[in-house]
C-alpha positions in Angstrom: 17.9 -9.8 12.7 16.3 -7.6 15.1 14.7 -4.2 13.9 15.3 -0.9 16.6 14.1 2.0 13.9 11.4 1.4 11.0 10.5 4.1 8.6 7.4 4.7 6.1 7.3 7.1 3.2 3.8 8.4 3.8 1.8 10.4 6.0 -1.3 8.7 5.4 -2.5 7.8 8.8 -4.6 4.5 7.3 -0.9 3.1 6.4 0.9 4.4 9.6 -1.5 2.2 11.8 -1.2 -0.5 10.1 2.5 -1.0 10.2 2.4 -0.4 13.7 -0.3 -3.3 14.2 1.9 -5.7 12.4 5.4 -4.4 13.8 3.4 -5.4 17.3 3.2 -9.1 15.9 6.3 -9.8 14.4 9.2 -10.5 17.1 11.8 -9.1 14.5 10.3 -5.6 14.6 8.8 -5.7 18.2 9.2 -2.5 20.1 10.9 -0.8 17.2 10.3 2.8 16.8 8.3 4.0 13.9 8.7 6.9 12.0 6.6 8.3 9.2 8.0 11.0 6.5 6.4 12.8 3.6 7.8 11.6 0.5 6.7 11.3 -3.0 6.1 8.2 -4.6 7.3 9.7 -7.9 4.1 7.7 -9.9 0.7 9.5 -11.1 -1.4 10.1 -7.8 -3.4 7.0 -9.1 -1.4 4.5 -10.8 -2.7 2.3 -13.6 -0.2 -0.5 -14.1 1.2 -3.2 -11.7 4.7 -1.8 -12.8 4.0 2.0 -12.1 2.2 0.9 -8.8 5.1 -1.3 -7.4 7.7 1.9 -9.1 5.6 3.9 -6.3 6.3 1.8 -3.6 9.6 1.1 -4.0 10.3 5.0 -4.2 8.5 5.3 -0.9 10.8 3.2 0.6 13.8 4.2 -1.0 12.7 7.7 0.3 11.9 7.3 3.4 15.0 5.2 4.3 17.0 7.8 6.2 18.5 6.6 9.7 16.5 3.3 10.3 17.4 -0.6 9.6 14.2 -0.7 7.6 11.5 1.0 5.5 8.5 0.8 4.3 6.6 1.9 0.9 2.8 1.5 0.4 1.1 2.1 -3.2 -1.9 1.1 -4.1 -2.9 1.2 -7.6 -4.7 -0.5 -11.0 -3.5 -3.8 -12.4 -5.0 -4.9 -15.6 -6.8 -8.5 -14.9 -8.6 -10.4 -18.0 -12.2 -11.3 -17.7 -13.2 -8.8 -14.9 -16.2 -6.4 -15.7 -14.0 -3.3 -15.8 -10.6 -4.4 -17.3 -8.9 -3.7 -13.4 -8.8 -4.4 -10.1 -6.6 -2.1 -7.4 -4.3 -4.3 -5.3 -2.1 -2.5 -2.4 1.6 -3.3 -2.9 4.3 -2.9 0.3 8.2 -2.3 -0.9 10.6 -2.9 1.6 14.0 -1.7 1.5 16.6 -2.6 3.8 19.4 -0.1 2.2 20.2 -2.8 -0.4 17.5 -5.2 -1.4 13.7 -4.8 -1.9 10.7 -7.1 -0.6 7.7 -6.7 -2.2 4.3 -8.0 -0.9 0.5 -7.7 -2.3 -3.0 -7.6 -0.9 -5.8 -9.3 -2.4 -7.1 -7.5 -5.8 -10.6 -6.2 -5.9 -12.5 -4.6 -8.5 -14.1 -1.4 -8.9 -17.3 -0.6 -10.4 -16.8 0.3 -14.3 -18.1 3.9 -13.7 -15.8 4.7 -11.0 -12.6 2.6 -13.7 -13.5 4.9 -16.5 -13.3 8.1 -14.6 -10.0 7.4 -13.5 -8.6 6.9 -16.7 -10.8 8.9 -19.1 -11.0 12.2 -16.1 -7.8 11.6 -14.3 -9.4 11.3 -11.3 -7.8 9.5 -8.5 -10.2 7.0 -6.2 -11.1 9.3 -3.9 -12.1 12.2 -6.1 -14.1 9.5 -8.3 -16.2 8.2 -5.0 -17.0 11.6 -4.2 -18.1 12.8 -7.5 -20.3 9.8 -7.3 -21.6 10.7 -4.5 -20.7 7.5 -2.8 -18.4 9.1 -0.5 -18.6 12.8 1.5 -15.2 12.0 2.7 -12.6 13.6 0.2 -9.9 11.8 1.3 -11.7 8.2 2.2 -8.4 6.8 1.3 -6.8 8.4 4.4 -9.6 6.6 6.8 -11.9 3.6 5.9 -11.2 3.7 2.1 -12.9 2.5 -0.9 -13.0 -0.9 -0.1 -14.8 0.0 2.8 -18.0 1.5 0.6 -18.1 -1.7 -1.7 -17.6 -3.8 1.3 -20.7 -2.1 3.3 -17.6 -2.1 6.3 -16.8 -5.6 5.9 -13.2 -5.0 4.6 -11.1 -1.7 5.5 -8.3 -0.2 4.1 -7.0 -1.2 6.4 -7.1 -4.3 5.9 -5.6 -4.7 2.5 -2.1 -2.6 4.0 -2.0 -5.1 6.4 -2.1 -7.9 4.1 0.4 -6.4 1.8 2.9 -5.4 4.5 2.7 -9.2 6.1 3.2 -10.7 2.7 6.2 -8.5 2.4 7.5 -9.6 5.7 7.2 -13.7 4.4 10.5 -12.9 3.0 12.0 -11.2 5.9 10.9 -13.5 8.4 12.2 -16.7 7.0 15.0 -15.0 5.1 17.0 -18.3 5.5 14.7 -20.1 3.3 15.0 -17.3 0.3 18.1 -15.4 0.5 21.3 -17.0 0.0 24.6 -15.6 2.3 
């Protein structure tokens, strides 16, 4: 299987770059063309379940799949995790769609402090609203460049970062499709 045209359901340039750093790496999707389109994950613009966050990126893809051999939906959202301080942790989950099947991957989970947990569900705040309110933040959109992670972190781990690992654990599937899906 050899990928020519890859597309992404988002604008966000965070998510954009990252696809394009793995697509480099992989030998299925080298020197593919990428294109990204503004779609809507048809989810809340900060979801609070595992299942409304992996709804969201499935849409993406199923969205932005229009001319290409694959595409590419990133949502990150709120899963409910026993035992943490706040009740959550966001993970980033990557949908892709190849016009008939999906393949999901995750990043690693991390929490949020309880303040910034409780504003999203008792204000409707999304992340970056609740960072800046805080005062954490004077980036409005810090989920469009370093992100959230990047704050907590002090720069250690990027936004970056966590699309990355979702899309490659996506791609596990894709890359050894022999060992998973049956002709």
């Amino acid at each position: 299987m050899k990928i020519s045209k890859i597309c992404i359901g988002t604008k966000n340039p965070v998510k954009i770059e990252a696809l394009k750093e793995i697509a480099k790496i992989y030998p299925l999707m080298a020197g593919a063309s990428i294109s990204s389109l503004d779609v809507s994950s048809q989810v809340s613009p900060q979801p609070k379940t595992l299942e409304e966050t992996i709804r969201g990126a499935k849409e993406r893809a199923k969205a932005a799949f229009s001319g290409c051999d694959l595409s590419f939906g990133i949502e990150d959202g709120l899963i409910e995790i026993p035992q943490t301080i706040s009740g959550f942790m966001n993970v980033c989950v990557c949908a892709i769609y190849d016009s008939e099947k999906f393949y999901l991957g995750f990043s690693s989970a991390f929490e949020y402090p309880e303040k910034i947990t409780k504003m999203l569900f008792r204000e409707g705040l999304d992340v970056n609203q609740a960072f800046y309110e805080l005062g954490l933040t004077k980036n409005k959109k810090i989920g469009s460049f370093e992100g959230a992670v990047s704050v907590l972190t002090k720069g250690r781990w990027k936004r970056s970062d966590t699309v990355k690992q979702a899309i490659t654990s996506a791609l596990v599937i894709l890359e050894n499709r022999d060992l998973y899906l049956k002709s």
